[in-house]
C-alpha positions in Angstrom: 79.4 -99.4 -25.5 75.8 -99.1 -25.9 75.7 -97.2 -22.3 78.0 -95.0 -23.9 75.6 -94.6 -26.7 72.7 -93.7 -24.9 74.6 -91.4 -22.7 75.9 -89.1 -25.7 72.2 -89.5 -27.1 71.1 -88.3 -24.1 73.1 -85.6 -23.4 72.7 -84.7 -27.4 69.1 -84.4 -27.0 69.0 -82.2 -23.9 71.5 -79.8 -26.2 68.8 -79.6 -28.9 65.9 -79.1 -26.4 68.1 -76.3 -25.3 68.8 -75.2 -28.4 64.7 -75.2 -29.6 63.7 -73.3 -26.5 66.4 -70.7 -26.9 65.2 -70.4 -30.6 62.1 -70.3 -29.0 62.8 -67.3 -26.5 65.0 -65.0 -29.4 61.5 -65.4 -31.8 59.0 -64.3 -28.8 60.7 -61.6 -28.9 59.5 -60.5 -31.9 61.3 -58.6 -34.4 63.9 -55.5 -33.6 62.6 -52.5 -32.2 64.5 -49.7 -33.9 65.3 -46.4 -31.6 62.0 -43.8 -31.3 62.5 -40.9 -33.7 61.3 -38.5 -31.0 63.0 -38.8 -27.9 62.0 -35.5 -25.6 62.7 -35.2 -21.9 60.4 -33.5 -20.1 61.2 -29.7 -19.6 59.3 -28.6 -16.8 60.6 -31.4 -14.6 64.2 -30.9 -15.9 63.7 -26.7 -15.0 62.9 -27.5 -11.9 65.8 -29.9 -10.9 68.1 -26.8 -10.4 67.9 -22.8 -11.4 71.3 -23.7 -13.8 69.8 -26.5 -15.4 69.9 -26.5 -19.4 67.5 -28.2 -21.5 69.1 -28.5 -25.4 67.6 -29.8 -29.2 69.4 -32.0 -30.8 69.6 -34.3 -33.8 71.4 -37.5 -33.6 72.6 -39.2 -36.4 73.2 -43.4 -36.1 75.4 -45.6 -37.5 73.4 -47.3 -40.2 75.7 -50.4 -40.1 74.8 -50.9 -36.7 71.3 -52.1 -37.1 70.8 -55.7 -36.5 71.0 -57.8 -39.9 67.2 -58.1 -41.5 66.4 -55.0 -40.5 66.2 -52.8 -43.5 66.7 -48.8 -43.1 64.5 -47.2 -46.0 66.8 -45.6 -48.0 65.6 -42.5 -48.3 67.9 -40.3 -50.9 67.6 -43.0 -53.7 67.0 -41.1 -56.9 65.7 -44.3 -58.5 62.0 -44.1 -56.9 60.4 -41.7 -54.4 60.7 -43.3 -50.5 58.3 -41.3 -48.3 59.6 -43.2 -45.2 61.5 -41.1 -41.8 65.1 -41.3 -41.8 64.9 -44.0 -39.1 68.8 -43.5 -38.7 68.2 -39.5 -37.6 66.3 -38.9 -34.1 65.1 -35.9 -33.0 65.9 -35.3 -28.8 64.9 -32.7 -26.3 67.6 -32.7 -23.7 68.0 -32.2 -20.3 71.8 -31.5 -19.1 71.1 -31.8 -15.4 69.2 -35.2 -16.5 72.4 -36.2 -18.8 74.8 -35.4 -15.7 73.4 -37.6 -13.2 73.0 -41.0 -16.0 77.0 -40.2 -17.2 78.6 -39.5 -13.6 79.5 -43.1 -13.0 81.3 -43.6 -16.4 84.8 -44.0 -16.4 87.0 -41.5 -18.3 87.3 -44.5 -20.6 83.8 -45.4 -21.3 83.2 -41.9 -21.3 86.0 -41.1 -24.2 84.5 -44.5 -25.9 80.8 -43.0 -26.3 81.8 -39.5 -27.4 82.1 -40.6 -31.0 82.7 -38.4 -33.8 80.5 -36.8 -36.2 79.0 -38.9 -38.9 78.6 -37.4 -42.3 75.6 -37.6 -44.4 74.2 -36.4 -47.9 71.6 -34.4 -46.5 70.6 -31.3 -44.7 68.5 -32.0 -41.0 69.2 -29.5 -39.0 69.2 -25.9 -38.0 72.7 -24.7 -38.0 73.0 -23.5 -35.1 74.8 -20.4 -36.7 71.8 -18.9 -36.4 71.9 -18.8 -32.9 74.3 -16.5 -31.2 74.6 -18.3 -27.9 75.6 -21.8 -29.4 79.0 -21.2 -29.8 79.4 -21.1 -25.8 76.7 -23.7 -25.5 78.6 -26.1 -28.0 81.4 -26.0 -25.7 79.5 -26.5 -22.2 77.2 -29.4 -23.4 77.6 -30.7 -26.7 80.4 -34.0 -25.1 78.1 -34.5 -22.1 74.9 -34.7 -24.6 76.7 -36.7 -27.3 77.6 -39.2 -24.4 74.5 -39.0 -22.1 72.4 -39.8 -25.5 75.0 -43.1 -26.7 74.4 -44.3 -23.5 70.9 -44.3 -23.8 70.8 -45.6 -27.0 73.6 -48.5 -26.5 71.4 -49.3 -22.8 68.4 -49.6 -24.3 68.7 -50.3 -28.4 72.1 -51.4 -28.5 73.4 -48.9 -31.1 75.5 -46.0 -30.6 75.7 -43.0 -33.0 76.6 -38.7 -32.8 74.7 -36.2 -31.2 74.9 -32.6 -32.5 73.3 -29.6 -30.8 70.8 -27.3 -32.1 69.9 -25.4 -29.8 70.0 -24.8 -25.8 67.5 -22.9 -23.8 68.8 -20.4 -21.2 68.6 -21.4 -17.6 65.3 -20.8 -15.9 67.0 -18.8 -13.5 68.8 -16.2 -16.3 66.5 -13.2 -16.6 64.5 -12.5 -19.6 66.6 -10.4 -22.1 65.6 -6.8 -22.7 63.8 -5.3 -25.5 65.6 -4.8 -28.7 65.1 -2.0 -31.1 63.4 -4.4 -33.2 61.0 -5.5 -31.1 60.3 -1.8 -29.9 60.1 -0.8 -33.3 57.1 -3.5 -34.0 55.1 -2.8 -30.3 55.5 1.4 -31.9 54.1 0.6 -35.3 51.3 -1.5 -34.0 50.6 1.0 -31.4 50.3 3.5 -34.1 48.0 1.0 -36.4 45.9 0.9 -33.6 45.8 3.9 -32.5 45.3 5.6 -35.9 42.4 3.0 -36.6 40.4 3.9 -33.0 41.2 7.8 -33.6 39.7 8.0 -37.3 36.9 5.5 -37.0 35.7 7.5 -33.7 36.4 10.9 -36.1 34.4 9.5 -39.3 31.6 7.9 -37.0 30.8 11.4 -35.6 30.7 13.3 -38.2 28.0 15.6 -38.4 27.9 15.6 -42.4 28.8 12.3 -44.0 29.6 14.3 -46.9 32.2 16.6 -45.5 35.8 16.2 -46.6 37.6 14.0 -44.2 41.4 14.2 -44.0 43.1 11.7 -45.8 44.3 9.5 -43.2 41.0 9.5 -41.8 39.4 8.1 -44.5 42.4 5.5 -44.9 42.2 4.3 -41.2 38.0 4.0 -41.1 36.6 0.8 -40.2 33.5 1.9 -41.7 35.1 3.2 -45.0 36.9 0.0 -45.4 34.4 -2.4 -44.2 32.4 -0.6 -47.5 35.4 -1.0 -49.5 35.6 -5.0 -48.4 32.0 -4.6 -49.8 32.4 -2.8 -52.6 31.6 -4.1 -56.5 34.8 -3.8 -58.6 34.7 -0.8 -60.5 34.6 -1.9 -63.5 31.0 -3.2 -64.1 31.0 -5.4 -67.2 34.1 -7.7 -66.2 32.9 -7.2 -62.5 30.0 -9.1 -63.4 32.1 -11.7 -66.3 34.4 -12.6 -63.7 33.0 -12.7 -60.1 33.9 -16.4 -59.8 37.4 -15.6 -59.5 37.4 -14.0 -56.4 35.8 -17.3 -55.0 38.2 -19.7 -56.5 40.9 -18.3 -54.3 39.1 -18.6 -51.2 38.8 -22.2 -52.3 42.2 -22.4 -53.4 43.7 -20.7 -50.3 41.1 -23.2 -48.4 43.4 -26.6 -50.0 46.6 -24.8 -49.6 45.5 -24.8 -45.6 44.6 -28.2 -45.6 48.5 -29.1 -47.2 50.0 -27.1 -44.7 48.1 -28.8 -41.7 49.0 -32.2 -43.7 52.6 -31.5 -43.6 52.7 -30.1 -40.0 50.8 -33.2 -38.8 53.5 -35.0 -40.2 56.4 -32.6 -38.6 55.2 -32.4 -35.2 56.5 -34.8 -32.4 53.5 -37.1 -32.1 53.4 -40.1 -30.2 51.9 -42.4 -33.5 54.0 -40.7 -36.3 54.3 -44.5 -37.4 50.3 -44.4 -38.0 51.1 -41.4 -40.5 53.3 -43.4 -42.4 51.6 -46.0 -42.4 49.1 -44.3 -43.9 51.1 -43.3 -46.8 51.4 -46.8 -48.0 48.0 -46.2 -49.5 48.0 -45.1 -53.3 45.3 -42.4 -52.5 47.0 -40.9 -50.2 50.7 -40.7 -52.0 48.8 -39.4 -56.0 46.7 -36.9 -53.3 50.4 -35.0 -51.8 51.9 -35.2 -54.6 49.2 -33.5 -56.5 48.9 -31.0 -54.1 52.2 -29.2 -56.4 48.5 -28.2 -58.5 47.7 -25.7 -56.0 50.1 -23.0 -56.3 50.0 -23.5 -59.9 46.2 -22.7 -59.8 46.8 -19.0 -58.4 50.0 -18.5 -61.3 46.8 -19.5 -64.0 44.6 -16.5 -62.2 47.3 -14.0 -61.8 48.4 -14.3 -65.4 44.9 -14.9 -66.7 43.9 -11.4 -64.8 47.1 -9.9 -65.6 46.5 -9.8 -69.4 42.7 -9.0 -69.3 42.8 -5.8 -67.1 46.5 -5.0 -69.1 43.9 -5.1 -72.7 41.2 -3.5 -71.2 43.8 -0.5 -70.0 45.3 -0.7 -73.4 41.5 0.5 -74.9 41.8 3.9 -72.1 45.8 4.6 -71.1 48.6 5.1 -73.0 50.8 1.8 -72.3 54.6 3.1 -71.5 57.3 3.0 -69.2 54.9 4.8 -66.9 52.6 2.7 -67.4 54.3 -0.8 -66.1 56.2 1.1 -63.4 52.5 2.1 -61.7 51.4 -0.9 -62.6 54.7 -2.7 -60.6 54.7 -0.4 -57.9 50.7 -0.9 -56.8 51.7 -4.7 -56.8 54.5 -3.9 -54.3 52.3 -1.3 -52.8 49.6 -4.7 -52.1 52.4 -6.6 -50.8 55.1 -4.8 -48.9 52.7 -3.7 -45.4 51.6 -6.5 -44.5 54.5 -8.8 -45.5 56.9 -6.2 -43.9 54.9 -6.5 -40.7 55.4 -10.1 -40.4 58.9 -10.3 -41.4 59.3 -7.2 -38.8 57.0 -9.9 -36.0 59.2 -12.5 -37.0 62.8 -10.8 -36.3 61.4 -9.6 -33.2 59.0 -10.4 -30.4 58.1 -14.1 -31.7 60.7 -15.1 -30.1 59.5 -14.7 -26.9 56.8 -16.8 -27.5 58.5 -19.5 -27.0 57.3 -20.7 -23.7 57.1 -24.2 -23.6 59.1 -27.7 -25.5 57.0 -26.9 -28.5 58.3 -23.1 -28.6 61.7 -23.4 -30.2 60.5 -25.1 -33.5 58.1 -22.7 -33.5 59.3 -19.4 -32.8 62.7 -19.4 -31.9 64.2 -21.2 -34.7 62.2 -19.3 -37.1 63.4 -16.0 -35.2 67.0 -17.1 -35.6 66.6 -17.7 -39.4 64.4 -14.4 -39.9 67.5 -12.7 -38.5 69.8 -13.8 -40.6 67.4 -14.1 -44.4 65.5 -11.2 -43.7 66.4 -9.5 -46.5 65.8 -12.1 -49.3 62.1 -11.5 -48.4 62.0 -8.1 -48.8 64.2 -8.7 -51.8 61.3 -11.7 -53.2 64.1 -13.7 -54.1 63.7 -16.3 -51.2 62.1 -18.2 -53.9 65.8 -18.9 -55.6 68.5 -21.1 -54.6 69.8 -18.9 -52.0 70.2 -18.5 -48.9 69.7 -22.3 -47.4 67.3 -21.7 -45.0 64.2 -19.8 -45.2 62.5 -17.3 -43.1 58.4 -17.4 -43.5 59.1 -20.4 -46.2 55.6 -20.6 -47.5 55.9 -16.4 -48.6 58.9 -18.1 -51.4 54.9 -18.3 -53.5 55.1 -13.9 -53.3 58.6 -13.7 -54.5 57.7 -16.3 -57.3 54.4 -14.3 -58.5 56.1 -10.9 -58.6 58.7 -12.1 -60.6 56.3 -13.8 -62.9 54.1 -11.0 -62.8 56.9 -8.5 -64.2 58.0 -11.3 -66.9 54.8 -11.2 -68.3 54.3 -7.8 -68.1 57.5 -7.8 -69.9 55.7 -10.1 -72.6 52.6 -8.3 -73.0 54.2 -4.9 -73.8 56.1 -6.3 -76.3 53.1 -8.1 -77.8 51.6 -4.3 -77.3 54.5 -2.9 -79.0 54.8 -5.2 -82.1 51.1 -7.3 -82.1 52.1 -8.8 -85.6 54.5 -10.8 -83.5 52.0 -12.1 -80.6 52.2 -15.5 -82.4 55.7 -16.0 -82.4 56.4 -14.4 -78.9 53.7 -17.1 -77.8 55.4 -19.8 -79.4 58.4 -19.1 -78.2 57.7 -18.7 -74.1 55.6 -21.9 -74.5 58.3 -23.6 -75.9 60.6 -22.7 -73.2 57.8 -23.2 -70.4 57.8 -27.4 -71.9 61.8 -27.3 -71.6 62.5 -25.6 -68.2 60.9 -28.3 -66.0 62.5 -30.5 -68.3 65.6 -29.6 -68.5 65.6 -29.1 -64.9 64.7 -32.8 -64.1 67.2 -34.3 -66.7 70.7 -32.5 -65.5 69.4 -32.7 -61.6 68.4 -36.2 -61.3 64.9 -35.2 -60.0 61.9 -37.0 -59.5 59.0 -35.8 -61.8 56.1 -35.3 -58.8 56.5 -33.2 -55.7 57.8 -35.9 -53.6 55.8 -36.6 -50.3 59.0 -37.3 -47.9 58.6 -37.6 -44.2 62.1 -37.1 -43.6 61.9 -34.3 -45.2 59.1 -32.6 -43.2 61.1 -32.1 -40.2 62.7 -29.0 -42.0 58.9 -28.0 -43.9 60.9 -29.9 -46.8 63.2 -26.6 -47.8 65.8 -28.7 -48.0 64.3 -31.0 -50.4 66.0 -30.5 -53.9 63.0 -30.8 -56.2 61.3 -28.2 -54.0 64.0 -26.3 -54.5 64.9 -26.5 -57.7 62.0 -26.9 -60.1 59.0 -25.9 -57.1 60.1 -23.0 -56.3 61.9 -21.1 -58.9 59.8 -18.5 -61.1 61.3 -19.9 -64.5 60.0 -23.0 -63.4 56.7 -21.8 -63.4 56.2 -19.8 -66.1 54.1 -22.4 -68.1 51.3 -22.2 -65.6 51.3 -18.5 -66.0 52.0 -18.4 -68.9 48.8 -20.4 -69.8 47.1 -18.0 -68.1 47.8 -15.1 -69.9 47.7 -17.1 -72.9 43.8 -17.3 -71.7 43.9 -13.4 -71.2 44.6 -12.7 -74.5 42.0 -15.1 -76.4 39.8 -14.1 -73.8 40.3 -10.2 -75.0 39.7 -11.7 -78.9 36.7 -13.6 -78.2 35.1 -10.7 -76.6 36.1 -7.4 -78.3 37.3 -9.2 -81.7 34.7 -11.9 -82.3 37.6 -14.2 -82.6 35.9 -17.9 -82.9 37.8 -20.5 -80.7 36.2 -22.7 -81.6 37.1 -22.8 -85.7 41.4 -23.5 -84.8 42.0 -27.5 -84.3 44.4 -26.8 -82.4 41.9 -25.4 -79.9 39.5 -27.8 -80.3 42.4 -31.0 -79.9 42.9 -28.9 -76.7 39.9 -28.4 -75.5 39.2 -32.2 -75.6 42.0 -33.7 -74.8 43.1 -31.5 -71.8 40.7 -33.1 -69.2 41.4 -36.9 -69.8 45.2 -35.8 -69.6 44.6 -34.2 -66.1 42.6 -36.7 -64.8 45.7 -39.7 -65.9 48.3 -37.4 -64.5 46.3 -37.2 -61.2 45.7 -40.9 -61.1 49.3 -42.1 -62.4 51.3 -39.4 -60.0 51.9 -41.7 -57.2 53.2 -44.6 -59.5 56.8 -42.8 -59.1 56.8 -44.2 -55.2 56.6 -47.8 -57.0 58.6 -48.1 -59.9 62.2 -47.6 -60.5 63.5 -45.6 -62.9 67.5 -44.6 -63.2 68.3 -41.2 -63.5 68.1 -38.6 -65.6 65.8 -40.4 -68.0 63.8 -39.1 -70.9 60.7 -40.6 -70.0 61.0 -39.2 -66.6 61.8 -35.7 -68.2 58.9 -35.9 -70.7 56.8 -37.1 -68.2 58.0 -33.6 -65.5 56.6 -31.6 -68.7 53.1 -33.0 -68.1 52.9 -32.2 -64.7 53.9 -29.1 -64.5 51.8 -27.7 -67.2 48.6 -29.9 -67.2 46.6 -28.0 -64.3 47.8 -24.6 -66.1 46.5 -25.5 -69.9 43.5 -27.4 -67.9 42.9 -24.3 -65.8 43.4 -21.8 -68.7 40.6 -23.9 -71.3 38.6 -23.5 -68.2 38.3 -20.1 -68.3 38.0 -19.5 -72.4 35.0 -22.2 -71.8 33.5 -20.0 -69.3 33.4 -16.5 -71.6 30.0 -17.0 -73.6 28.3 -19.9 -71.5 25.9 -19.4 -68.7 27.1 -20.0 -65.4 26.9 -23.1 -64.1 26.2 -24.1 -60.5 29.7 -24.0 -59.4 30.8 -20.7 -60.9 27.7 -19.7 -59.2 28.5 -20.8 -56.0 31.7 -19.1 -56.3 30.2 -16.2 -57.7 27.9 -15.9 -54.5 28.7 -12.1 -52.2 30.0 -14.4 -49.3 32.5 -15.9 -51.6 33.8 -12.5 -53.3 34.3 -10.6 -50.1 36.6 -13.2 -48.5 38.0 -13.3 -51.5 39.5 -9.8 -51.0 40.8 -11.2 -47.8 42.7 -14.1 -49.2 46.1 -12.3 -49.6 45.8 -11.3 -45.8 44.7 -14.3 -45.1 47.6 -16.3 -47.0 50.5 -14.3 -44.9 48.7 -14.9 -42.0 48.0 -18.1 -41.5 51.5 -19.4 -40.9 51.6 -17.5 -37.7 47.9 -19.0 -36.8 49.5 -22.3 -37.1 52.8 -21.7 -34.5 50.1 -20.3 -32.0 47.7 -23.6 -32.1 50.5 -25.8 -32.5 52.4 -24.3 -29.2 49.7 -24.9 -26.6 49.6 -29.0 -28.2 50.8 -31.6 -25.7 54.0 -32.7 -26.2 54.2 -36.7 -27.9 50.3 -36.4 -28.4 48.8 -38.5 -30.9 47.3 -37.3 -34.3 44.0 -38.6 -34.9 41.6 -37.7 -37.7 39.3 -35.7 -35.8 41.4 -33.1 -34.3 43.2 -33.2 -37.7 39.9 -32.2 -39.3 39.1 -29.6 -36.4 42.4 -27.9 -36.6 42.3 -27.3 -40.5 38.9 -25.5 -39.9 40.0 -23.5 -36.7 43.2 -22.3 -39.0 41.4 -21.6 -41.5 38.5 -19.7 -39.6 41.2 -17.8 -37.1 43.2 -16.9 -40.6 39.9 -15.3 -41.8 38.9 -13.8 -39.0 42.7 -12.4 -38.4 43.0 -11.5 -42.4 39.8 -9.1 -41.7 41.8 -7.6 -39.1 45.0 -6.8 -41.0 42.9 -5.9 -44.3 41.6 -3.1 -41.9 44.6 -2.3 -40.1 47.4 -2.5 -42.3 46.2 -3.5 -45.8 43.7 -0.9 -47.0 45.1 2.0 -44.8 48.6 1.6 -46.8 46.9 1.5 -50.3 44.7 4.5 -49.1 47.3 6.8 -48.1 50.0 5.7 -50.6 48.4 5.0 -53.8 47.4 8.7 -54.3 51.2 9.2 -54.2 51.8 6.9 -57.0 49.4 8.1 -59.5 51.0 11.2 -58.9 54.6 10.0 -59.5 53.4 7.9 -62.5 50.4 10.6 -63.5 50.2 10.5 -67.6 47.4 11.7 -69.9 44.3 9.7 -68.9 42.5 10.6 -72.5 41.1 8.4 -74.2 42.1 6.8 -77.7 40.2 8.2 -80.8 38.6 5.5 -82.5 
């Protein structure tokens, strides 16, 4: 009995050695290693496997419930708190079929049928339809079983989880010839031909001209490169608020200069880099989550200037022009006449011959997919109502800031002519847009369930976030915005009373409660903004909604007391610095510069390595070659397209809108 004894003991004991080093083996494995996000084959190898070879893009989405127990997949729609992690359950993939066909050819008709699994849905929007692409209907059909199989074989050989692949895009065979030119593109080689052309011919014409003060023809003078590299030059006309407000003109070149830097932050963050996990890492730093989601301040810092510039020049034209129908229609149609050219051209580039710069893995994010889109939205640019809820995907997204200042721009032109009209009233009509300024963004938070902050969301980047409902539906919008503009005119208008009316600021509490509480608030909303990635909070809420009023009006009111501060002081260091030539000229350029840039980016971002890391330093390097190619490009389109438009075609407004230009009798 006791033999017996020592036998089970024995073999009990070898069972729980076992046991240990199996426990042992499963724990040196460390922890589960969840499917890469970016999963690209390599295109050059996959052309050259065959002339009929197709590489596609794809998203796959996986089965959430599949993911080993203990590992948690952020979740990244929660309402409750902002979650800036990637969708770890949606993978982006570069495909090659030829690749696909040679790992699936084995596969039974059964394993095959077993892998092809149908579509899983999902609450939210990460992918281009590939309605925008005319050849994916035929595609869908050759490729989209062998891809959704080739890629759940993958994932089941090598992660154990399966999930379904849908296409979004394939490139044409390598042995297809190119496609010829459309009318479109045609149309944009001709008119760029012509810019050119008119720009050598009258700059050759003005530089020989015997007398410099001989009458050139019109379009001579328009096309100049010397006449408009004076006009870059060129002090405003207007001497006296020239010289008051010469700082402004450098406060968008440092303005435009952040809004750079947030675009190269969010395409770091969209590109296919081989340590994306260092970038979010990164954002579990406090710093780095209050800095994004300030970065909403930027946009609202050029609404301030437009309406603070708006109501100025509209009082100081009130003093010398009759203010009528005539008068807002000139004033409406030389803001169209600034836009239109040089946003038409890009929108033209965009529907056309971008396309065919897509030449490597990187291209189709860059230039095809926006070419697809562009062909389909055109028209909401021209439009400027790309800022609104339709269409779903944009063309040129970051242009939705044009269609949101024209529309502000007329609503406050709106405003001022009835303040003109009836100037008893000024204080109600005041009251009255700032109280619906406060309730918009608030009322827009509560009955959407938004967070209050512009929510820094990785997941979200892989689409430049214009799928993101808060961007969407309080970002956006123009009567989401109108208390930052609003301020500024606001600031017009005192500005006009403090210096033709000797109106004291100064002797209203209310202005002085303003004037010093206004910077302690901005500086608490800038520190407290990236709480909302740390707390909880069930929505809608009213503390959530109050909270949304702050934000989107503190940088307006802080901005707007800015300027009424600045009226009788001496300049300080930084409005000097901001005041300085260097800073005024590129400010001229900014608007160039701002359309521009977007298309800088796609052209350093296509010759990138595929899966290269992100570091710091080229970070750092590639904000200042944007924002130095922007510049040097802007110069080129202010003298090629910009000026040369305004030239020729604002004579032909003042004649359509000519009225009596005598002045007022005292």
């Amino acid at each position: 009995m006791n033999r017996g004894l020592c036998l089970v003991w024995s073999v009990d004991k070898w069972r729980l050695w076992f046991c240990l080093w199996l426990v042992s083996q499963v724990q040196a494995e460390g922890p589960y290693r969840s499917p890469e996000i970016f999963m690209f084959d390599d295109l050059e190898s996959c052309t050259a496997r065959s002339d009929t070879s197709v590489y596609c893009y794809a998203k796959t989405v996986l089965h959430v419930d599949q993911f080993p127990a203990g590992y948690v997949v952020p979740n990244t729609e929660t309402t409750d708190r902002i979650v800036f992690n990637h969708r770890r359950h949606v993978l982006e993939l570069g495909v090659c079929t030829a690749k696909c066909l040679d790992e699936v050819h084995q596969l039974s008709e059964m394993e095959r049928n077993a892998l092809d699994l149908p579509d899983i849905p999902v609450n939210f929007t990460f992918l281009i339809p590939s309605k925008v692409f005319p050849t994916m209907v035929a595609d869908n059909r050759r490729y989209s079983s062998l891809v959704n199989v080739c890629i759940n074989k993958r994932l089941r050989d090598e992660y154990g989880i399966t999930g379904h692949t849908i296409l979004e895009y394939c490139r044409p065979p390598s042995s297809q010839p190119a496609p010829p030119f459309t009318f479109l593109e045609l149309a944009f080689i001709a008119i760029t031909v012509a810019f050119v052309g008119a720009l050598l011919i009258a700059t050759l014409v003005d530089f020989y001209s015997t007398n410099d003060n001989a009458p050139h023809d019109d379009w001579v003078m328009a096309f100049s490169v010397r006449q408009n590299w004076n006009r870059l030059l060129a002090d405003p006309r207007s001497p006296s608020l020239h010289h008051e407000l010469l700082y402004i003109d450098g406060l968008r070149v440092l303005v435009n200069h952040l809004v750079i830097v947030l675009h190269s932050s969010l395409t770091a963050s969209v590109v296919p880099a081989s340590n994306y996990e260092e970038i979010e890492r990164l954002l579990h730093h406090y710093p780095f989550l209050a800095y994004f989601s300030a970065n909403a301040f930027l946009v609202q810092l050029f609404f301030t200037i437009g309406g603070y510039l708006l109501s100025v020049n509209f009082l100081q034209d009130s003093r010398t022009h009759s203010i009528d129908a005539r008068y807002a229609i000139k004033k409406l149609l030389n803001r169209l006449l600034r836009l239109v050219p040089v946003y038409g051209y890009f929108v033209l580039f965009s529907v056309s011959v971008n396309v065919r710069f897509d030449t490597n893995v990187n291209g189709f994010r860059l230039f095809t997919a926006e070419n697809g889109i562009c062909r389909q939205n055109w028209w909401s640019n021209l439009l400027f109502v790309n800022n609104l809820a339709w269409p779903e995907d944009l063309c040129l997204m970051h242009t939705w800031y044009l269609a949101t200042d024209l529309q502000l721009f007329v609503l406050a032109l709106a405003l001022l002519l009835v303040v003109h009209r009836w100037p008893k009233s000024s204080g109600i009509v005041f009251t009255m847009a700032i109280l619906v300024s406060l309730w918009m963004p608030a009322y827009i938070t509560h009955t959407d369930k938004l967070h209050p902050v512009l929510p820094a969301k990785l997941g979200e980047a892989k689409l430049l976030t214009m799928h993101e409902p808060w961007i969407r539906k309080i970002y956006m919008p123009s009567y989401a915005n109108t208390g930052s503009y609003l301020a500024g005119l606001i600031a017009g208008y005192l500005h006009d009373r403090v210096i033709n009316h000797k109106l004291q600021l100064s002797a209203f509490p209310l202005y002085r409660a303003v004037d010093r509480m206004i910077t302690p608030l901005l500086i608490a909303i800038l520190l407290s903004c990236g709480m909302w990635y740390y707390i909880e909070v069930p929505k809608p809420s009213l503390w959530v909604s109050l909270y949304s009023i702050l934000y989107r009006n503190v940088i307006g009111v802080f901005m707007a007391t800015w300027f009424l501060r600045s009226i009788n002081t001496p300049k300080g260091w930084f409005r000097r610095i901001l005041s300085m030539k260097l800073f005024t000229t590129l400010g001229k350029l900014t608007y160039s510069v701002y359309v521009l840039h977007d298309v800088v980016m796609r052209f350093m971002l296509l010759i990138e390595p595929m899966g290269a890391a992100v570091t710091l330093g080229k970070f750092v390097r590639s904000i200042y070659q944007v924002n130095i190619s922007a510049f040097v490009g802007g110069f080129f389109v202010f003298l090629l397209i910009e000026q040369p438009m305004i030239q020729l075609l604002r004579p032909i407004i003042d004649r359509v809108c000519s009225w009596s230009n005598q002045k007022k009798k005292n």
